[in-house]
N, C-alpha and C positions, 0 to 999 in steps of 0.2 A: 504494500500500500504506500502512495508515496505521502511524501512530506516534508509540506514546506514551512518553514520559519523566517520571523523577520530578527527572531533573536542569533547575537553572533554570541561568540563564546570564545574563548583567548586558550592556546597551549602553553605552556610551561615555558617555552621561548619567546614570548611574545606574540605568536600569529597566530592572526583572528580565523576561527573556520566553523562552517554554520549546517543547517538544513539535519540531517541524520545523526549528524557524530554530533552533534551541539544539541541535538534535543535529546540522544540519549544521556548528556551530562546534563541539561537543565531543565529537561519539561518531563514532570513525576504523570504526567494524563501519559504522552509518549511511550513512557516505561510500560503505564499499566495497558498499554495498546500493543504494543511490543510482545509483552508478554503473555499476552489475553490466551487461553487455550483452546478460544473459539476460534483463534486467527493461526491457530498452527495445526503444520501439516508437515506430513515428511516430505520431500521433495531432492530432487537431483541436483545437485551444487550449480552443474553449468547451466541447468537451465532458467536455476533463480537467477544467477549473475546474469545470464544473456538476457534474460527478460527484463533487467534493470524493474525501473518504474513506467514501463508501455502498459498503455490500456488494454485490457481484452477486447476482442471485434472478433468478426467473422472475415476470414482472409478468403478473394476471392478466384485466384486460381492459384493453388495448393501445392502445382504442379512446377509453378515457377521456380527456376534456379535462387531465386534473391531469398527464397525460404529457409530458412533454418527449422533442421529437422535433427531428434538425437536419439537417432538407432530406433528402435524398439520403442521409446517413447514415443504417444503422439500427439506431442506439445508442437506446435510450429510458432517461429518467431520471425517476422518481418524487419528488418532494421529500417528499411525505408519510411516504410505505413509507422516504424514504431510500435506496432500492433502485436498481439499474441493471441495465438487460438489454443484455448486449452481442447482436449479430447470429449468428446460428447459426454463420457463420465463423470469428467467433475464440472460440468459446465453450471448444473441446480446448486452442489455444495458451494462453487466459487459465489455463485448469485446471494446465496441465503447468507455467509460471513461478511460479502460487502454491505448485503441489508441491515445484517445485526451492525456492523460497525457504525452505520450511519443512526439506527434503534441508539448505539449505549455511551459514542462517545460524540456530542451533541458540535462540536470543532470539528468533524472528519467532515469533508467535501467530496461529494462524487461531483463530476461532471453532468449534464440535461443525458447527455447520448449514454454516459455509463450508466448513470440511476436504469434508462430504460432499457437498454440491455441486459442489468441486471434481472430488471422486475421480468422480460420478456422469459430468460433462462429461467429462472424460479417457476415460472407457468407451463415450460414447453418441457423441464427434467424435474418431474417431481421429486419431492423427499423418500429418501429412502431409509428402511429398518436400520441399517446399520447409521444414519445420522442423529435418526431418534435416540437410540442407545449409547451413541458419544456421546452428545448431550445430557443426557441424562447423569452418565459420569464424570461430566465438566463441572455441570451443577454443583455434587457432592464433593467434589474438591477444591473448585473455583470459591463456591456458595451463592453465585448466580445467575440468576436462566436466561437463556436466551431465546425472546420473544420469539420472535421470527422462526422457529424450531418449535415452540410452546404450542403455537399456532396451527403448524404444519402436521404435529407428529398427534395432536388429539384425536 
């Protein structure tokens, strides 16, 4: 999820450096967003780094050399578009964590086109057993629900 700050923050040397590394030392909302357990997933190292902070969309021809594709995975990432297609699998779970983010941390910004991309995924890959049941384990360890899931899994 990205994020932006207008706060800077100073190294030990004097130089000022901001957005990610500077909200992990100074914004305590950041940390607990960071480390939300509604917002974590396992994931392949290159494909979080290549993905940076690109929006998800729909990539439309797939086929194109400018794709980034990694083996077996079927994550594809455009550098040009900036864009990232996750796999029709996690397409509901990515929709429903963007939702709750925007549900529990009242500062998070989606974009008009990601809110409704989101909302679109949420509606076309419903929730599944196995989200209800994270969930529900998030809850008992976290100690809070998340709507968006409360909603879905009744």
């Amino acid at each position: 999820m990205a994020w932006k700050s207008n706060e800077v923050c100073v190294d030990k040397k004097g130089k000022d450096f901001k957005d990610r590394k500077c909200a992990e030392k100074a914004n305590k909302e950041y940390r607990l967003m960071q480390s939300d357990l509604y917002n974590l997933y396992p994931a392949v190292g290159a494909v979080n780094a290549t993905r940076q902070n690109y929006n998800f969309g729909m990539l439309a021809n797939t086929s194109n050399n400018s794709y980034r594709t990694f083996g077996s995975c079927e994550m594809i990432i455009d550098s040009k578009s900036k864009k990232a297609q996750p796999p029709e699998r996690s397409r509901g779970m990515i929709a429903r964590t963007y939702m709750y983010f925007k549900a529990a941390y009242p500062k998070y910004k989606m974009s008009r086109q990601q809110r409704q991309l989101m909302e679109a995924w949420d509606k076309q890959y419903p929730v599944t057993k196995w989200e209800c049941e994270r969930s529900e384990k998030i809850e008992k360890v976290q100690g809070n629900k998340n709507p968006i899931l409360t909603n879905r899994c009744s």
